[in-house]
N, C-alpha and C positions, 0 to 999 in steps of 0.2 A: 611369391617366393623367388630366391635368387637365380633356380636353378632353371625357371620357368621363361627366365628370360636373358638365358645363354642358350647360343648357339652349339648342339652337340656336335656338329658335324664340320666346324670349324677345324681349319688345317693347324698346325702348329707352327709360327713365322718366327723370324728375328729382324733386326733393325740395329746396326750399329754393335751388332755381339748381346744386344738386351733381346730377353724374349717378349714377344707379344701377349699379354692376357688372353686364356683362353677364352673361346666361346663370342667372340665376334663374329655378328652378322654380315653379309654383302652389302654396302652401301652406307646400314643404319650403323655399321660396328658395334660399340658398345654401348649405343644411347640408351634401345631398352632397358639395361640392370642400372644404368647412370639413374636412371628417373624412378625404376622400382626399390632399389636397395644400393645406394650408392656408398654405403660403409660399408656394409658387408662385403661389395665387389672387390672394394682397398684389400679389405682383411684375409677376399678371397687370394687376391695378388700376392698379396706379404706370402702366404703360410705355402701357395705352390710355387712362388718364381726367385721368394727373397726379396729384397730392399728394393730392387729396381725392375722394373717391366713396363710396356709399352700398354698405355688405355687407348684404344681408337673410337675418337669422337663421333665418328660419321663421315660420310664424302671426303675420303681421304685424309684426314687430318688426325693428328693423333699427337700427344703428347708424353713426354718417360717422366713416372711416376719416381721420386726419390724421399725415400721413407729413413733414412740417416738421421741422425741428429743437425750435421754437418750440414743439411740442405736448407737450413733458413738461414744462411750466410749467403744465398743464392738474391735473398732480395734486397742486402746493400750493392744489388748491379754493379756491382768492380768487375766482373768479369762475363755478368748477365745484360742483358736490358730488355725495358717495357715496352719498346718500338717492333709493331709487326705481331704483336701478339693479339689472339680475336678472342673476342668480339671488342678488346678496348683499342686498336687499329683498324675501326671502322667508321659505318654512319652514326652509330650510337654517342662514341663521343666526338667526333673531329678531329678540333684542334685541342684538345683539352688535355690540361698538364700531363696527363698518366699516360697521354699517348705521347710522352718526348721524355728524352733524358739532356745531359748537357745543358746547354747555355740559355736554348727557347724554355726547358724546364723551371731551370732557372730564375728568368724575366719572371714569368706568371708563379711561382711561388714565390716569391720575395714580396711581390704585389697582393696576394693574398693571404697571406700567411698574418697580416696586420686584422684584417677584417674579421678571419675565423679563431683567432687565438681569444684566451679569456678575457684582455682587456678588450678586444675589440668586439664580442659579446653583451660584455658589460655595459659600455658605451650604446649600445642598440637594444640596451634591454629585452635582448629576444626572452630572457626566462620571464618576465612578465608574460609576453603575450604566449609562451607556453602554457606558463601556471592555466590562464584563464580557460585556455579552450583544452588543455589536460582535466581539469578540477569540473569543468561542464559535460564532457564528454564523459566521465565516468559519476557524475552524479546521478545518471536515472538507472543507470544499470541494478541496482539494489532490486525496484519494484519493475524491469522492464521483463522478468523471466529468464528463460535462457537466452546465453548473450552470447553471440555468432562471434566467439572474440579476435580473430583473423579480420574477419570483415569490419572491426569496430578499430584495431589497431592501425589498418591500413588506411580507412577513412582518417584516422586520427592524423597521423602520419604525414599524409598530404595535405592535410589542412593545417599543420605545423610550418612544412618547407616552403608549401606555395602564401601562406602567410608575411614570413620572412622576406618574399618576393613581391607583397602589395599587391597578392591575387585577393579579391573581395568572395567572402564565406558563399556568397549567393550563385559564385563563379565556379565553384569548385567542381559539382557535377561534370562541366563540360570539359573542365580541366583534368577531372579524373576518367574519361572517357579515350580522350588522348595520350594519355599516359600510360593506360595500360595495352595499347596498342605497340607505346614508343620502347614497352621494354620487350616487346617480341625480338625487337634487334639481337636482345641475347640465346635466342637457340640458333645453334650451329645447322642451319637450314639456309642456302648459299640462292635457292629460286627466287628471281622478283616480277614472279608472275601477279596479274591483278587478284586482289583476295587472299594472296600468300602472306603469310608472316613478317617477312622481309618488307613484302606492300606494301603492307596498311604501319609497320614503323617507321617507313620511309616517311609517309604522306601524314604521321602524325607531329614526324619532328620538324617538317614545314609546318603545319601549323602553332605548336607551340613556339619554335623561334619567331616567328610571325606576330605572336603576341606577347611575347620578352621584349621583342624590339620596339614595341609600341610602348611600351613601360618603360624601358631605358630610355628611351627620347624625353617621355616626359620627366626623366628625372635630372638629365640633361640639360633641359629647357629651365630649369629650375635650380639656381644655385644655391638655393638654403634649405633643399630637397632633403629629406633624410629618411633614412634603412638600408637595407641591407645593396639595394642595386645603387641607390643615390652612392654608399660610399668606397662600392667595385667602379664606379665611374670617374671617382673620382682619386682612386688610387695609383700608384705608381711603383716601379721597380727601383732596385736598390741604383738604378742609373740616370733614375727619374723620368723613367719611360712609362707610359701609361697601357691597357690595357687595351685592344682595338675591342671594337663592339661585339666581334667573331668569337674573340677569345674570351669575354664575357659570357657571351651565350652558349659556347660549346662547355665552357665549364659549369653555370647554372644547369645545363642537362646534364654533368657529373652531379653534381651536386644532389637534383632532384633526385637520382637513382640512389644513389650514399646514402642520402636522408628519409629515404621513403620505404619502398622494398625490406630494405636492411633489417632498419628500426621495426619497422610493422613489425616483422618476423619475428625477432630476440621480445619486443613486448609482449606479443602472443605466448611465446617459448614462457619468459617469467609467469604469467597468470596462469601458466599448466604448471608449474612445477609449482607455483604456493597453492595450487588449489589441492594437492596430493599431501603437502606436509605441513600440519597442524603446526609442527613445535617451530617453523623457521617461520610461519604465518603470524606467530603471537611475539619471536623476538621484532621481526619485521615490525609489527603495530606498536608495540612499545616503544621502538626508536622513531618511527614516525612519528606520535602524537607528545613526544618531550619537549617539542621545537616546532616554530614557524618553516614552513614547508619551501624549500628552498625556492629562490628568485636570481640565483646568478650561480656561476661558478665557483666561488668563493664558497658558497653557502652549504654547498658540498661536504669539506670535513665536517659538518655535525651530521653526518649519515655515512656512515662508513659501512655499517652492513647493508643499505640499501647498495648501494655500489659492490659489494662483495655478491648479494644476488645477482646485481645484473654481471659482474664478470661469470660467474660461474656460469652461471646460463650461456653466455656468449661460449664460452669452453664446450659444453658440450651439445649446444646447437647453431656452432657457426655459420650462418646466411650464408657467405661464401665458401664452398668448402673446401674448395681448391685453388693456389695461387700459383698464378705461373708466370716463367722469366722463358728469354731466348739468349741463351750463349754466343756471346761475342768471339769467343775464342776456348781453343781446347783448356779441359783447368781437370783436375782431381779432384776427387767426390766419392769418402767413402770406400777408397783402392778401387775404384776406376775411373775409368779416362771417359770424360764429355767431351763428344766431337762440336766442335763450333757448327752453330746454324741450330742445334736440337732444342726443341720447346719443353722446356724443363719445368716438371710442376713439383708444387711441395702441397703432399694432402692435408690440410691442417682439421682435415675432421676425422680422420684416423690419428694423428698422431694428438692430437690435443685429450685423447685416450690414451697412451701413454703408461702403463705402470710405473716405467722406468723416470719418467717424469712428472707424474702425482701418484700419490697416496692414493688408491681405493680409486681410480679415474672413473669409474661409470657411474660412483655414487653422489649427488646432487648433493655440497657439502661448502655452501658459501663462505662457512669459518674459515675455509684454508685462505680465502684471499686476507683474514684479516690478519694471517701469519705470516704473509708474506712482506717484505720490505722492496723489493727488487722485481720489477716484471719479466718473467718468463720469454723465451724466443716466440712460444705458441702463443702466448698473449699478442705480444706486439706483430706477431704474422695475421695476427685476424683484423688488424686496420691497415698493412699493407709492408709494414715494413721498410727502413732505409732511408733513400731521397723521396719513394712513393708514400711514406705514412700518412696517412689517411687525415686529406686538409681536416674533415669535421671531427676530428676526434672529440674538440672537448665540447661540440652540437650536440653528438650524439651521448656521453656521458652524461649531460644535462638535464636530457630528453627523458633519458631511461632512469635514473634517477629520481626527477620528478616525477614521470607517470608511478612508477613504486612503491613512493611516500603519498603521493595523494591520492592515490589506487588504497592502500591501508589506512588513511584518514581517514576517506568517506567511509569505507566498510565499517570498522571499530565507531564511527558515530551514528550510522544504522544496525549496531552490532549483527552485524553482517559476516560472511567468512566466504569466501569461492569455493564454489566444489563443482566438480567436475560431471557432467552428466552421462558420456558416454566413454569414458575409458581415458584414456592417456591418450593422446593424440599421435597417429604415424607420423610420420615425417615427408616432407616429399622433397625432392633435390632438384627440379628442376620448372622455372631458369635456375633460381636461387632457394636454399632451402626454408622451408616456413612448414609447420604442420598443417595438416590435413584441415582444410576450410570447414569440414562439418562439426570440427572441435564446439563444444559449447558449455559454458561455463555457467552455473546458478550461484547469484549472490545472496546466498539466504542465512 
């Protein structure tokens, strides 16, 4: 419970004229309620302090919560920016787009923004090598019993991105070994003692840069080399400057984290929520079995309500559930004043609940996306918003769409259906939010 993990004897602070959320710890602040009930804490904040109050992450660091409408104006950075904010101004990413604004931003999306858009998908046929290892991976699940669906998504996941990167299927174990070490980076845990968290994502993003750089050479070495790294090496900015090998690999470790974590997550989240509701499980099957199962991004408009599942799921189980900028300079928000310097977040998993902004917000209702014409601010804040919108948007819509349609193909041709074995899945929020690993799902 939430109450279980506040602090009662917490003083009551302010910062800037905002009050601090009660019930922070010494040291930890508010990490415990962050990691046991990280919506409720929002909702607790809203209902005692109002739209604005201070969350303290741990080890002095804390960020002001701005719950306004007005606050997703904060991530077109006209008066905010991405520079200096943690864990994305760290070892985790480098040098990678999301840690710069301005002109080096610039350089490296103009340079990539070819490679990840839908023709430059199309071109690399990544939905092929999707389809295959999507369509294999969820074939044995019918007869395999309960399916550890967290654990089957995230495998999945990583054998999608490091795919993409000409990692071989046989590799993948060791790669998934250091991976899960490389996203420790994201707890607000500052120690880099040996064995600490901090540690061992140090010592695993040596190793996988270690072996990107051994892939990039060879693709290098080879001028009629093609995928996904052959044609980041071979790219250029709008000035015809190319990409150093640095800014390569720090953005491939954006990348992997975008594409891995994220996804896993929201595909888990989908296979709990059609495992609960019969009647969006049989439109779902229906629309999947009218049409060959998409192979590009094109192929998308003939699944419109697969796409409305996966938004609506992203709505109300956003991975990330909190974005946050730094104020470049004082600005108004809401009839008050932000001091420059202050780390400004916007909760996109309280407010993507919203009444005032959906219909019925907690109820699981993929129709409204097919109502809608115009994406929402909450929509377009859960891939980043601005100059940061989120290079893999149309990876990730692929991804999710495909695993959804031939998630419902295979089932409806072993007249199969999901069902849930132990309850509806908690939620956990931290690094990033994904349900509860013991979720498991029977395809019978």
């Amino acid at each position: 419970m939430l109450s279980l993990a506040l602090n009662p004897l917490a003083r009551e602070r302010t910062r800037d004229g905002f009050p601090f959320l009660h019930g922070a710890f010494p040291m930890l602040g508010h990490l415990p309620a962050m990691a046991t009930d990280y919506l409720g804490l929002l909702r607790e904040g809203e209902r005692r302090q109002g739209p604005f109050f201070w969350v303290d992450l741990s080890f002095g660091k804390a960020h002001l919560m701005c719950l306004v409408p007005d606050a997703f104006s904060l991530l077109k950075n006209k008066l905010t920016t991405s520079v200096g904010v943690q864990p994305v101004d760290g070892p985790l990413f480098g040098d990678a787009l999301i840690t710069h604004d301005g002109k080096k931003h610039q350089h490296m999306r103009s340079a990539l923004n070819p490679t990840f858009g839908s023709k430059g998908l199309t071109a690399l046929e990544v939905g092929t090598l999707f389809a295959e290892r999507i369509a294999r991976r969820v074939h044995a699940w019918p007869e395999s019993g309960p399916v550890r669906v967290l654990h089957e998504t995230r495998e999945l996941a990583l054998s999608l991105i490091f795919g993409m990167m000409g990692v071989e299927e046989a590799e993948l174990a060791v790669w998934r070994k250091h991976y899960e070490d490389l996203i420790l980076l994201l707890l607000p845990i500052p120690f880099t003692w040996p064995g600490t968290p901090q540690w061992r994502g140090r010592r695993a993003r040596v190793w996988l840069d270690a072996r990107l750089q051994r892939i990039l050479d060879d693709v290098r070495a080879k001028p009629d080399a093609r995928g996904l790294l052959a044609e980041l090496a071979r790219s250029r900015d709008e000035a015809g400057e190319p990409l150093s090998d640095q800014e390569i690999l720090d953005n491939l470790r954006l990348l992997v984290l975008a594409g891995h974590e994220t996804t896993a997550s929201v595909l888990a989240w989908i296979v709990a929520e059609l495992a609960q509701r019969p009647v969006v499980w049989d439109t779902l099957c229906e629309e999947a079995c009218a049409s060959e199962a998409p192979l590009g991004p094109k192929d998308l408009a003939r699944f419109p309500f697969a796409e409305a599942v996966f938004r609506e799921t992203l709505r109300l189980h956003p991975p990330v559930s909190v974005d946050e900028r730094i104020a470049t300079a004082a600005f108004e928000l809401g009839g008050r004043t932000i001091p420059p310097g202050t780390h400004v977040a916007i909760p996109i998993l309280c407010m993507a609940r919203d009444p005032q902004v959906y219909e019925r917000p907690e109820e699981f209702s993929p129709a409204r996306w097919l109502r809608k014409t115009t994406p929402t601010p909450v929509e377009l804040a859960q891939f980043g918003g601005g100059p940061h919108f989120c290079l893999g948007y149309h990876l990730a819509l692929l991804e999710a769409v495909q695993f959804t349609v031939l998630l419902a193909r295979r089932m409806r041709e072993k007249r199969a259906r999901p069902r849930l074995e132990n309850g509806f899945p908690a939620p956990r929020y931290l690094p990033l939010m994904h349900p509860a690993a013991s979720m498991q799902v029977r395809f019978a």
